[in-house]
TIKE-697399 format. One line per field, with one value per residue: residue number from 0; x negated, y, z negated of N, C-alpha, C, CB in turn; residue in three letters. Coordinates in nm, 3 decimals. Glycine has a CB too. Layout:
bati = (NUM, ...)
n_c1 = (X, ...)
n_c2 = (Y, ...)
n_c3 = (Z, ...)
ca_c1 = (X, ...)
ca_c2 = (Y, ...)
ca_c3 = (Z, ...)
c_c1 = (X, ...)
c_c2 = (Y, ...)
c_c3 = (Z, ...)
cb_c1 = (X, ...)
cb_c2 = (Y, ...)
cb_c3 = (Z, ...)
lodo = (ala, ...)
END
This chain:
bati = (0, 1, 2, 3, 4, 5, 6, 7, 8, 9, 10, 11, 12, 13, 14, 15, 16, 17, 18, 19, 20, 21, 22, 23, 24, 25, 26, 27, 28, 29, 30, 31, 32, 33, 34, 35, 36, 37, 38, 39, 40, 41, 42, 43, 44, 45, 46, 47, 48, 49, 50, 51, 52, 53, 54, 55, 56, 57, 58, 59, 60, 61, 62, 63, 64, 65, 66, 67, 68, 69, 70, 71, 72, 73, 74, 75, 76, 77, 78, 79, 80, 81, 82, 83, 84, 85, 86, 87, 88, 89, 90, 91, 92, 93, 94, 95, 96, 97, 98, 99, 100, 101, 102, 103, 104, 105, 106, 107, 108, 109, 110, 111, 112, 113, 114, 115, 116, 117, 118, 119, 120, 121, 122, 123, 124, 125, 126, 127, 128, 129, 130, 131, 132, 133, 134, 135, 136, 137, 138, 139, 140, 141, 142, 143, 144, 145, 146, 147, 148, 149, 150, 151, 152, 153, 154, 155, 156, 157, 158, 159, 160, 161, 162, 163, 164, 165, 166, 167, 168, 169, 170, 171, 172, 173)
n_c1 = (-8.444, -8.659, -8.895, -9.049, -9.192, -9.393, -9.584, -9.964, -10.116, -10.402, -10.388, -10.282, -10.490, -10.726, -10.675, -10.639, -10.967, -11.044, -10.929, -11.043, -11.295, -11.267, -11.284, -11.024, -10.819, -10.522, -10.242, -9.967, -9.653, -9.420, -9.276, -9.105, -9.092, -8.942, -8.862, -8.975, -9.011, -9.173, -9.434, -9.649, -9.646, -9.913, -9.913, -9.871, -10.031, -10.287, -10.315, -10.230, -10.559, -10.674, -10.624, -10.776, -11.012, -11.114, -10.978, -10.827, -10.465, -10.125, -9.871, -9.556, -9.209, -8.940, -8.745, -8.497, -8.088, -8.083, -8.092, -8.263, -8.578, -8.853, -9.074, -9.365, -9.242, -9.304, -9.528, -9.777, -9.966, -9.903, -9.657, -9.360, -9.112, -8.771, -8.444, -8.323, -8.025, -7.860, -7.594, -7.331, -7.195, -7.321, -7.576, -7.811, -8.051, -7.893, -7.826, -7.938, -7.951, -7.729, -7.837, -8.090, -8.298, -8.252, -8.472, -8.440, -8.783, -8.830, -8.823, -9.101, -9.211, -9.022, -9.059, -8.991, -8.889, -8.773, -9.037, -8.970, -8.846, -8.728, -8.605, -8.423, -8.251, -8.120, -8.439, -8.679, -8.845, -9.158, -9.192, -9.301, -9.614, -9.710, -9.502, -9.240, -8.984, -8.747, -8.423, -8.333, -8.086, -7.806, -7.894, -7.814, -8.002, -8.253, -8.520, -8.821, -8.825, -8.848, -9.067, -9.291, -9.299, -9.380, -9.660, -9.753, -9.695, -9.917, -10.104, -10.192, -10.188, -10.414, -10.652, -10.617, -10.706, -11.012, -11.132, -11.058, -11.331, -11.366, -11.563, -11.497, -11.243, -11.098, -11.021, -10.883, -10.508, -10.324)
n_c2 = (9.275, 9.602, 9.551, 9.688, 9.787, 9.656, 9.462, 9.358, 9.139, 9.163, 9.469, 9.534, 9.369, 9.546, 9.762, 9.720, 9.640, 9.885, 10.001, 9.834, 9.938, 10.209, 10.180, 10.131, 10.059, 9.964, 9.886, 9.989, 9.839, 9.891, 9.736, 9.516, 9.208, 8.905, 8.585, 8.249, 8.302, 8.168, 8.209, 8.147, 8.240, 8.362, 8.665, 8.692, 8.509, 8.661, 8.911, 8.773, 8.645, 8.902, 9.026, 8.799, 8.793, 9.064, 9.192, 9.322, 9.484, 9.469, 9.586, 9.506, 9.555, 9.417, 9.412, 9.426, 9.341, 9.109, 8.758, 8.632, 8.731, 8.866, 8.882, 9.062, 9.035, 8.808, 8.703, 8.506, 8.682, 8.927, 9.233, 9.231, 9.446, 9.549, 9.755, 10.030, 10.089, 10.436, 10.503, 10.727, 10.798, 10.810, 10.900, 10.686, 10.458, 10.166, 9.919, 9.661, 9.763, 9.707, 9.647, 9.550, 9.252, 8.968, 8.722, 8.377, 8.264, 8.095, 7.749, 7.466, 7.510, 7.731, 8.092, 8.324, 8.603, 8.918, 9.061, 9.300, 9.607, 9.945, 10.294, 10.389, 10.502, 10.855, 10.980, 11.238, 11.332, 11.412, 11.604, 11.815, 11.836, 11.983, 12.159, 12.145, 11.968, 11.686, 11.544, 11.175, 11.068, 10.846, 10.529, 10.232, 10.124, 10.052, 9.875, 10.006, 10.244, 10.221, 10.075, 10.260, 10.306, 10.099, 10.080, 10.345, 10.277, 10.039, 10.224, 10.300, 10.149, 9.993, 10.243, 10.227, 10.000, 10.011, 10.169, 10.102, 10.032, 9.714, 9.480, 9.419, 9.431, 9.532, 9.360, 9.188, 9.061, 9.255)
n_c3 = (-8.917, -8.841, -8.573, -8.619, -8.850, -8.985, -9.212, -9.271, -9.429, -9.439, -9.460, -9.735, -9.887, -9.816, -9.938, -10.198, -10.189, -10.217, -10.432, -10.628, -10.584, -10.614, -10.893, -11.030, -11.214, -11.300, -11.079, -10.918, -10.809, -10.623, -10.425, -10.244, -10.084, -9.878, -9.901, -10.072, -10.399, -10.597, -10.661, -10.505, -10.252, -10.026, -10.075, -10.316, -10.470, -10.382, -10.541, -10.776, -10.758, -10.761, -10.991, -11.175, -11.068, -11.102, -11.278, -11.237, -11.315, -11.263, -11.198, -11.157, -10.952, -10.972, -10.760, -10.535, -10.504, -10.447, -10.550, -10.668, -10.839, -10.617, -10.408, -10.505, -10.710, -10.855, -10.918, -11.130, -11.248, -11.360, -11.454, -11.443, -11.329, -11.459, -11.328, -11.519, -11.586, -11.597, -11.896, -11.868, -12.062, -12.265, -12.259, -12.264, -12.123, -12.088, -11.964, -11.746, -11.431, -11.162, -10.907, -10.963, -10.907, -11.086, -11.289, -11.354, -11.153, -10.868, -10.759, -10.898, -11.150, -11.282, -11.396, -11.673, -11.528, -11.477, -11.684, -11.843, -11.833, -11.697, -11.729, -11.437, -11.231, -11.200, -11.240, -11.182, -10.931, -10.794, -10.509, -10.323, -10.412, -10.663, -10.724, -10.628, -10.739, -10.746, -10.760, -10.814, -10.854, -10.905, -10.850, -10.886, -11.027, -10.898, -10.900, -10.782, -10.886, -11.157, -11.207, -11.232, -11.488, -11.681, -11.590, -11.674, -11.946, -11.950, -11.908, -12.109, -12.317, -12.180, -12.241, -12.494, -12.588, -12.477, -12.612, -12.905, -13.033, -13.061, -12.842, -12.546, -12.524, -12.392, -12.141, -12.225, -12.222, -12.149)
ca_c1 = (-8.542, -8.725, -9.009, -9.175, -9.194, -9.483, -9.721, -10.038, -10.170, -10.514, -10.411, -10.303, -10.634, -10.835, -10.582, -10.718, -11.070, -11.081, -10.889, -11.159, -11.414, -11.325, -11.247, -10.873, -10.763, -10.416, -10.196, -9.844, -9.625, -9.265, -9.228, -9.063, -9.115, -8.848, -8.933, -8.930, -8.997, -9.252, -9.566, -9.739, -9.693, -9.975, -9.975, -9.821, -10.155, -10.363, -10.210, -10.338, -10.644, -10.769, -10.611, -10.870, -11.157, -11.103, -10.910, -10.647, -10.355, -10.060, -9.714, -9.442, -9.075, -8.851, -8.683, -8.316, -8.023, -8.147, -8.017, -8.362, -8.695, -8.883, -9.249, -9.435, -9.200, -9.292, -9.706, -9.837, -10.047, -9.819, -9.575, -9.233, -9.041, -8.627, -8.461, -8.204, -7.908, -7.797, -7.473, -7.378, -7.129, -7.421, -7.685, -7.880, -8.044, -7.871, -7.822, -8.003, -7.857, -7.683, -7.925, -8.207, -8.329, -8.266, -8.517, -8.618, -8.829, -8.785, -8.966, -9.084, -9.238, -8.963, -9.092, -8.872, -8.874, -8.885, -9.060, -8.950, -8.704, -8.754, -8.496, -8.413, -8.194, -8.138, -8.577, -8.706, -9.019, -9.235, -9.158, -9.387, -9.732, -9.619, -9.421, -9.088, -8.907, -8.622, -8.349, -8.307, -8.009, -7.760, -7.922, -7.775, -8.096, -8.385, -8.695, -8.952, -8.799, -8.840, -9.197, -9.408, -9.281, -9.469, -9.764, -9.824, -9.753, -9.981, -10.274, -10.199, -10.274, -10.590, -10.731, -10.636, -10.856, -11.107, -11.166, -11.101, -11.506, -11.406, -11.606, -11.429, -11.107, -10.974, -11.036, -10.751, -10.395, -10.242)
ca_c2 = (9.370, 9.624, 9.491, 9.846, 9.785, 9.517, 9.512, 9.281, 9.099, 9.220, 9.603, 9.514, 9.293, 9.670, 9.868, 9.636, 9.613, 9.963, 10.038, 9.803, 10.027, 10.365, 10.216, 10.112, 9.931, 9.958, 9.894, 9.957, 9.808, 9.928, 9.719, 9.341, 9.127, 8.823, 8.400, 8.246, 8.359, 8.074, 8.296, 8.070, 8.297, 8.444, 8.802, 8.684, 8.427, 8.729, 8.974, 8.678, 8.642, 9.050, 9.022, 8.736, 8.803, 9.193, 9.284, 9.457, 9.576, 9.449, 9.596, 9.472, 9.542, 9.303, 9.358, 9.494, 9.332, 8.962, 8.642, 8.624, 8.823, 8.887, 8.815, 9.045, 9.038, 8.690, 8.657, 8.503, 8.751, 9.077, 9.212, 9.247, 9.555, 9.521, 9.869, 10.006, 10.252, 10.511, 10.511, 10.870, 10.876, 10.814, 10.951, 10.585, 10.345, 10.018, 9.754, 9.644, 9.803, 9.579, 9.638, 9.514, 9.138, 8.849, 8.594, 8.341, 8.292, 7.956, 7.643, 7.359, 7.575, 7.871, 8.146, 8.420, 8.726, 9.047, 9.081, 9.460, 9.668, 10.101, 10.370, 10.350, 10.593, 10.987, 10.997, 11.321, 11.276, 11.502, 11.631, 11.874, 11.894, 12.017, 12.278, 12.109, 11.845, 11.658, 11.380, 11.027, 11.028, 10.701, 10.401, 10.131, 10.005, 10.035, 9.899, 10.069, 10.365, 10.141, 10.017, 10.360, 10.320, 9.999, 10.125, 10.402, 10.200, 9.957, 10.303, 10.397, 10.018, 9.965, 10.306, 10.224, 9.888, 10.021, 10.284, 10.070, 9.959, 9.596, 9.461, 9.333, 9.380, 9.587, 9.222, 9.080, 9.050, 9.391)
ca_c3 = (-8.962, -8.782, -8.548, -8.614, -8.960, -9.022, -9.286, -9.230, -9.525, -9.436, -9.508, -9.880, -9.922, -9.797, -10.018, -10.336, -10.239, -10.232, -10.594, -10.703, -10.547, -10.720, -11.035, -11.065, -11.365, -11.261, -10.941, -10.902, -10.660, -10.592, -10.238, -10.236, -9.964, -9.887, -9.890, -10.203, -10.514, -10.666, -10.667, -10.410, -10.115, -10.016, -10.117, -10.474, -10.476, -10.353, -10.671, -10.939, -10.768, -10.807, -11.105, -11.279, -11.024, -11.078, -11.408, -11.269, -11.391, -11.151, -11.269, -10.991, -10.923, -10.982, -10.637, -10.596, -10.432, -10.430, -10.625, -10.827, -10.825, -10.479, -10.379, -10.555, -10.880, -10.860, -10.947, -11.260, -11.308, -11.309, -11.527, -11.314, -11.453, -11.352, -11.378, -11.635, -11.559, -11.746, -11.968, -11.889, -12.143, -12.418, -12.198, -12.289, -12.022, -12.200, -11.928, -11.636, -11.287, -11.069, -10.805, -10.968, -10.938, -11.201, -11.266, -11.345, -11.068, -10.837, -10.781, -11.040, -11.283, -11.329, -11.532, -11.717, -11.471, -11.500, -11.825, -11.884, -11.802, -11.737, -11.671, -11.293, -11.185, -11.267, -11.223, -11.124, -10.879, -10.676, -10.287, -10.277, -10.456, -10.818, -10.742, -10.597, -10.739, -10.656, -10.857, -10.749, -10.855, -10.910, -10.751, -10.896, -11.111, -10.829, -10.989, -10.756, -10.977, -11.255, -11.242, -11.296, -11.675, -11.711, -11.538, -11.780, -12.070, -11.935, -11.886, -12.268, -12.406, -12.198, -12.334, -12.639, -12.612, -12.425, -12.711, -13.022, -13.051, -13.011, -12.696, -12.408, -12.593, -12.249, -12.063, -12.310, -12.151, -12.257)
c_c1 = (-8.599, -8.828, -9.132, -9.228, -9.294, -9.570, -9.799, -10.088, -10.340, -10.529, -10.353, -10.435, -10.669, -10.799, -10.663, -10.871, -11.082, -11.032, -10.987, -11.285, -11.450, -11.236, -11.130, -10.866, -10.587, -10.310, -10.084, -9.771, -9.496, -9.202, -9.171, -9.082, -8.997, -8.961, -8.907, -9.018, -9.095, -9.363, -9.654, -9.729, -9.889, -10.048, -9.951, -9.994, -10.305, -10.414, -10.233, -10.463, -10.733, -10.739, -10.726, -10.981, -11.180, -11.081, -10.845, -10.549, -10.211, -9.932, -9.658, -9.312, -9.075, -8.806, -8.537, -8.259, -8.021, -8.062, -8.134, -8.479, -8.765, -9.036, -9.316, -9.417, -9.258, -9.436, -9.689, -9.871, -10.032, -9.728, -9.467, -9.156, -8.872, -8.555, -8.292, -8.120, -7.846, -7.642, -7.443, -7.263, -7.173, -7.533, -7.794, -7.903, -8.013, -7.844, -7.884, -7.907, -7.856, -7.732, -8.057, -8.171, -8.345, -8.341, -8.438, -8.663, -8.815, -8.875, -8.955, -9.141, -9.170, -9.012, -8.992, -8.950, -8.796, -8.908, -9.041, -8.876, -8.754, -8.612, -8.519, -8.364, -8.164, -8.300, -8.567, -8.882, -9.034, -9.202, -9.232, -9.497, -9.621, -9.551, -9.224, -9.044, -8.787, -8.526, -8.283, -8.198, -7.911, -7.800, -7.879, -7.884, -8.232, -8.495, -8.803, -8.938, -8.876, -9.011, -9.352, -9.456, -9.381, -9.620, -9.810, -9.879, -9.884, -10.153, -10.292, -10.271, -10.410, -10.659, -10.754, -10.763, -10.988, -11.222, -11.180, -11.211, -11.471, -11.425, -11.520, -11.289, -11.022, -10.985, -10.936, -10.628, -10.349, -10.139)
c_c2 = (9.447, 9.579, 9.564, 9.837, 9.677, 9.569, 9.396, 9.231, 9.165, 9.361, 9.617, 9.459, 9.460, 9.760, 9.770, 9.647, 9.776, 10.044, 9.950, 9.902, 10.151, 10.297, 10.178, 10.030, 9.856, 9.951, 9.878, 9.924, 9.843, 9.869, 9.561, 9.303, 8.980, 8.681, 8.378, 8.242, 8.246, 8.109, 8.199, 8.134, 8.371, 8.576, 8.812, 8.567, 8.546, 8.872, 8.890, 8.657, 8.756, 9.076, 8.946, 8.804, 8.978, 9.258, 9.370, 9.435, 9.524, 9.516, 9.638, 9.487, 9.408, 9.279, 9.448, 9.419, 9.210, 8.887, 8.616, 8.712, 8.791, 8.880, 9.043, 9.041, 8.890, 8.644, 8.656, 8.632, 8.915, 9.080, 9.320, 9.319, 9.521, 9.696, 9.856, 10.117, 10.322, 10.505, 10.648, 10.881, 10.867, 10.855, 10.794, 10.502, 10.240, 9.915, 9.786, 9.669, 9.679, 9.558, 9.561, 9.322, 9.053, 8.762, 8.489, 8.309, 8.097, 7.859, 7.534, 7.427, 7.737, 7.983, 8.244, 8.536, 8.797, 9.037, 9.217, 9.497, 9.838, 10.139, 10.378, 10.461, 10.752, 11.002, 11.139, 11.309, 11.450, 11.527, 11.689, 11.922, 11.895, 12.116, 12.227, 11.977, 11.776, 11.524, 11.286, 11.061, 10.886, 10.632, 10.239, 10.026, 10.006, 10.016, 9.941, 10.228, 10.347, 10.169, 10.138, 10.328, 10.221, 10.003, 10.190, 10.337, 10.120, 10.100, 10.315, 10.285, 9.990, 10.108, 10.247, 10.067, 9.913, 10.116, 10.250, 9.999, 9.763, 9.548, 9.341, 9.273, 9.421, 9.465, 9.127, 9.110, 9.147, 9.345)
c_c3 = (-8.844, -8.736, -8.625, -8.765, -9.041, -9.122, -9.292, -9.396, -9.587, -9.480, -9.672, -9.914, -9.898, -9.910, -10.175, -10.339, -10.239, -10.341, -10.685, -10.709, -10.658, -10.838, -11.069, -11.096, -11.334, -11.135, -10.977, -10.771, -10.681, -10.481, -10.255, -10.117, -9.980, -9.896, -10.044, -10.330, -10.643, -10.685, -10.642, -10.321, -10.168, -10.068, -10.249, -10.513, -10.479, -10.502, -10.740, -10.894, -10.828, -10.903, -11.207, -11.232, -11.083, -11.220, -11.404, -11.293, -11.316, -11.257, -11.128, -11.050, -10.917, -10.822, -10.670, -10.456, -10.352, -10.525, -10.732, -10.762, -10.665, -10.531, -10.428, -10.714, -10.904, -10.956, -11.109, -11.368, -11.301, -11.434, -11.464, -11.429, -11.353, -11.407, -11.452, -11.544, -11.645, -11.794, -11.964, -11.984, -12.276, -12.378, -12.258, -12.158, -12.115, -12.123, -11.780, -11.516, -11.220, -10.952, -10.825, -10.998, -11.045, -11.208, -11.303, -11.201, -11.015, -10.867, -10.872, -11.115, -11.228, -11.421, -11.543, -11.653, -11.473, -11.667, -11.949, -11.772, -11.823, -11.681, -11.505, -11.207, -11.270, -11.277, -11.155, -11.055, -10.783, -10.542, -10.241, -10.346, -10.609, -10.814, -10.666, -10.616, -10.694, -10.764, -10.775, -10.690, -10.895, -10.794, -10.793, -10.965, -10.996, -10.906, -10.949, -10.817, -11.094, -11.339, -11.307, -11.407, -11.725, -11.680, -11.635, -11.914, -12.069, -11.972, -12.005, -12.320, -12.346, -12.219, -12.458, -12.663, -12.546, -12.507, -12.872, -13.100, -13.009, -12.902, -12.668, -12.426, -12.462, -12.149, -12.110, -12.236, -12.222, -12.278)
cb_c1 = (-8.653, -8.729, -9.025, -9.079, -9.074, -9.579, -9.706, -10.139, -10.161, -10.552, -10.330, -10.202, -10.721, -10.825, -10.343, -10.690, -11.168, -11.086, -10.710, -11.203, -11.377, -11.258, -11.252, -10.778, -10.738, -10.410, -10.241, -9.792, -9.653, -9.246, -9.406, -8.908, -9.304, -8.731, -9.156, -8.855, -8.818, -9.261, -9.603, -9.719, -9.538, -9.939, -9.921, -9.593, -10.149, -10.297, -10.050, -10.287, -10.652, -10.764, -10.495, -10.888, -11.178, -10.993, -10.974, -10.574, -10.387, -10.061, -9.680, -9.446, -9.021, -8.716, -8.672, -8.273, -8.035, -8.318, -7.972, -8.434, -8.812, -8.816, -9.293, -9.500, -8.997, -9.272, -9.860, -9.952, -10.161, -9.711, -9.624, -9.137, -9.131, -8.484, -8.509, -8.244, -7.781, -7.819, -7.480, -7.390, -7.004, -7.455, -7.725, -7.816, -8.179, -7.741, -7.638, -8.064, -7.923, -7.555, -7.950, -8.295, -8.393, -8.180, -8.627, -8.665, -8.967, -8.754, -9.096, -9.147, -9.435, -8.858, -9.238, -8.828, -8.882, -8.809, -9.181, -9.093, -8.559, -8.905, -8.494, -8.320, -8.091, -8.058, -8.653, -8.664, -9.026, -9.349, -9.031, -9.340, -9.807, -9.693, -9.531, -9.053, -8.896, -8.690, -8.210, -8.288, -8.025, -7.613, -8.086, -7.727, -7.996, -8.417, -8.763, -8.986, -8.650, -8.798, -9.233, -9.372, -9.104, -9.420, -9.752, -9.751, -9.658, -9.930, -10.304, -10.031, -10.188, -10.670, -10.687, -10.445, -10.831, -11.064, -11.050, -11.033, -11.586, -11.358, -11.777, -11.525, -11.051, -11.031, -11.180, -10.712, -10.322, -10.206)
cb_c2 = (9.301, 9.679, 9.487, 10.053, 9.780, 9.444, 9.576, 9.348, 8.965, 9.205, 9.710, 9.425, 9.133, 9.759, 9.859, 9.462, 9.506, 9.992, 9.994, 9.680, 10.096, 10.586, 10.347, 10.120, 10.065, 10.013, 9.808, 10.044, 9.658, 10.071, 9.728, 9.292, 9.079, 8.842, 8.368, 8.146, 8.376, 7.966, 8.374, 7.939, 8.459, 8.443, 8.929, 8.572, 8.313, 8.764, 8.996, 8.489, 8.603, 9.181, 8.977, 8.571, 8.770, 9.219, 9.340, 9.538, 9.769, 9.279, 9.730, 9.281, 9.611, 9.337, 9.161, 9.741, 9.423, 8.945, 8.492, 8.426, 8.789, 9.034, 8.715, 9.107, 9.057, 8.635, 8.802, 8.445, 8.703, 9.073, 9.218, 9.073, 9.799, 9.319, 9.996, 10.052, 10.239, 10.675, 10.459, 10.985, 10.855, 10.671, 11.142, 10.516, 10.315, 10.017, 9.659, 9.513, 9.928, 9.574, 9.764, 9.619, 9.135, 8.779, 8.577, 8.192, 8.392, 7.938, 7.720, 7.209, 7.569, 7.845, 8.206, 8.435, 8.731, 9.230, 9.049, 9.562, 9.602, 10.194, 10.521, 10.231, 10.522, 10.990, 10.873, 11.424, 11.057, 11.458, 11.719, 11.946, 12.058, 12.047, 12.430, 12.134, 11.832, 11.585, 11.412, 10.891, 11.065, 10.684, 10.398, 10.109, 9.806, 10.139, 9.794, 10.065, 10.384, 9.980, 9.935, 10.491, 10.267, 9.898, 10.188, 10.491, 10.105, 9.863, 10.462, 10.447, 9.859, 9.887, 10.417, 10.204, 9.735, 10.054, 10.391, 10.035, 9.984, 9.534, 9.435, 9.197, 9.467, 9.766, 9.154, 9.121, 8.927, 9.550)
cb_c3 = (-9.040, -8.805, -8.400, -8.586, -8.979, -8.892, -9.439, -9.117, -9.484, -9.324, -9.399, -9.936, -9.801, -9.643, -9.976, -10.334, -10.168, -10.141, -10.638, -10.652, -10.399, -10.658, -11.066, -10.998, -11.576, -11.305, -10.832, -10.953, -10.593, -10.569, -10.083, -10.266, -9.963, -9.756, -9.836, -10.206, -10.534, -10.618, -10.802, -10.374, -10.053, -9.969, -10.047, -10.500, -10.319, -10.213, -10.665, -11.000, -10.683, -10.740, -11.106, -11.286, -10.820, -10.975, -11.483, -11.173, -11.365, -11.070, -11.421, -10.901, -10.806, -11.091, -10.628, -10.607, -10.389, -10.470, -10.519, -10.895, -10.964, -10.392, -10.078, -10.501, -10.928, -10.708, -10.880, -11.230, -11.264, -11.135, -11.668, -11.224, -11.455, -11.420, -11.256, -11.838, -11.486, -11.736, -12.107, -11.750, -12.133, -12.504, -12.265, -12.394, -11.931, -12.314, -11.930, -11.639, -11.173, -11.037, -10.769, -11.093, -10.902, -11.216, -11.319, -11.441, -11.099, -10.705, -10.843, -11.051, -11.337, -11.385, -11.552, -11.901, -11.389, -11.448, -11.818, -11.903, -11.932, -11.655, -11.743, -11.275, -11.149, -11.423, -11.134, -11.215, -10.719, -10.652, -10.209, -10.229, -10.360, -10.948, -10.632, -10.459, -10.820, -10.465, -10.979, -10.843, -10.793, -10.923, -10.729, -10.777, -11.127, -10.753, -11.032, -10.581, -11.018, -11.186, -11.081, -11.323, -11.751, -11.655, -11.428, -11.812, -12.109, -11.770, -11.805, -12.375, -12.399, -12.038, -12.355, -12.724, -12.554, -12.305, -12.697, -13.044, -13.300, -13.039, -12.668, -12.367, -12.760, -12.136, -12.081, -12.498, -12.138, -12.204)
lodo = (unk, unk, unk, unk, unk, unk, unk, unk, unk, unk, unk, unk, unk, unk, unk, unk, unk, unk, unk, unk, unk, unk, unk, unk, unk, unk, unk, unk, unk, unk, unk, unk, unk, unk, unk, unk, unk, unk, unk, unk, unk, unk, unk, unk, unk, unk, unk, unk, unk, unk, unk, unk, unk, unk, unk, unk, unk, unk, unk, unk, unk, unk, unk, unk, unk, unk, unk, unk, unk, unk, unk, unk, unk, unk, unk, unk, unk, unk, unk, unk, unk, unk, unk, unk, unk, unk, unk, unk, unk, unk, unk, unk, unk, unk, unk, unk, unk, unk, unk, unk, unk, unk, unk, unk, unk, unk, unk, unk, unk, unk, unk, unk, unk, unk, unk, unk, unk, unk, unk, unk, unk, unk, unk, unk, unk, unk, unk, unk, unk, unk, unk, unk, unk, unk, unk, unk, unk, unk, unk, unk, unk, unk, unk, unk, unk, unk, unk, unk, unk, unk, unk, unk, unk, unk, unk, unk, unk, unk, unk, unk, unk, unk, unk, unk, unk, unk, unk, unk, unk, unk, unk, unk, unk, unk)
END
């Protein structure tokens, strides 16, 4: 690996307390990290804590290009998206890309990872502001493609509980 390439535990912890700060229900993560896959590291421990203490939102990649899901597809308290690829001769995403990570996840208590599945490849994203886009392209199933999809879904259901009068229904496990 690159040395140059570190990321400190401490600048995710700042990155959280400050989506608590202004308000964020939701956090997506698109980034895997290696070790194993039992959602006892650290930053997978850290990701169920701001989850109970907090009430956020976690929707994690699966990972791509592994033997089972990666540290942060891994956490309890997340819901690990794996990505699909398209069929272009039915234009359908119908099976999970061969890039993306299989659970279940290791350890003595295995759980069934990823719990969802989005379109992966062929995405059109942003490059410049809203005026220039750009296409993925074929990636072989990338789920930091993936995971947006679950994200939104995730913004639509806690409106929708946060709006249907019953109290402290957006505190329920969407």
């Amino acid at each position: 690996t690159d040395p140059n390439r570190v990321v400190y535990v401490n600048w995710i912890q700042n990155a959280l307390d400050m989506a608590v700060s202004h308000g964020c229900d939701i956090v997506v993560t698109g980034v895997q990290f290696g070790g194993t896959a039992d959602g006892e590291s650290s930053l997978s421990l850290m990701y169920d804590y701001y989850a109970y203490e907090y009430g956020l939102f976690f929707a994690t990649a699966a990972g791509n290009d592994a033997a089972q899901v990666t540290v942060f597809g891994d956490t309890y308290n997340s819901l690990t998206t794996g990505g699909l690829r398209l069929n272009h001769t039915t234009d359908i995403y119908d099976q999970i890309g061969t890039a993306s990570n299989p659970g279940p996840t290791v350890g003595s208590k295995p759980r069934r990872k990823p719990e969802a599945a989005a379109p992966s490849e062929d995405q059109w994203v942003p490059v410049n502001g809203d005026t220039l886009w750009s296409e993925l392209g074929t990636s072989g199933g990338q789920t930091s493609y993936a995971v947006p999809h679950t994200a939104g879904i995730a913004a639509l259901l806690l409106d929708y509980a946060i709006d249907n009068g019953i109290s402290n229904d957006e505190k329920s496990e969407v």
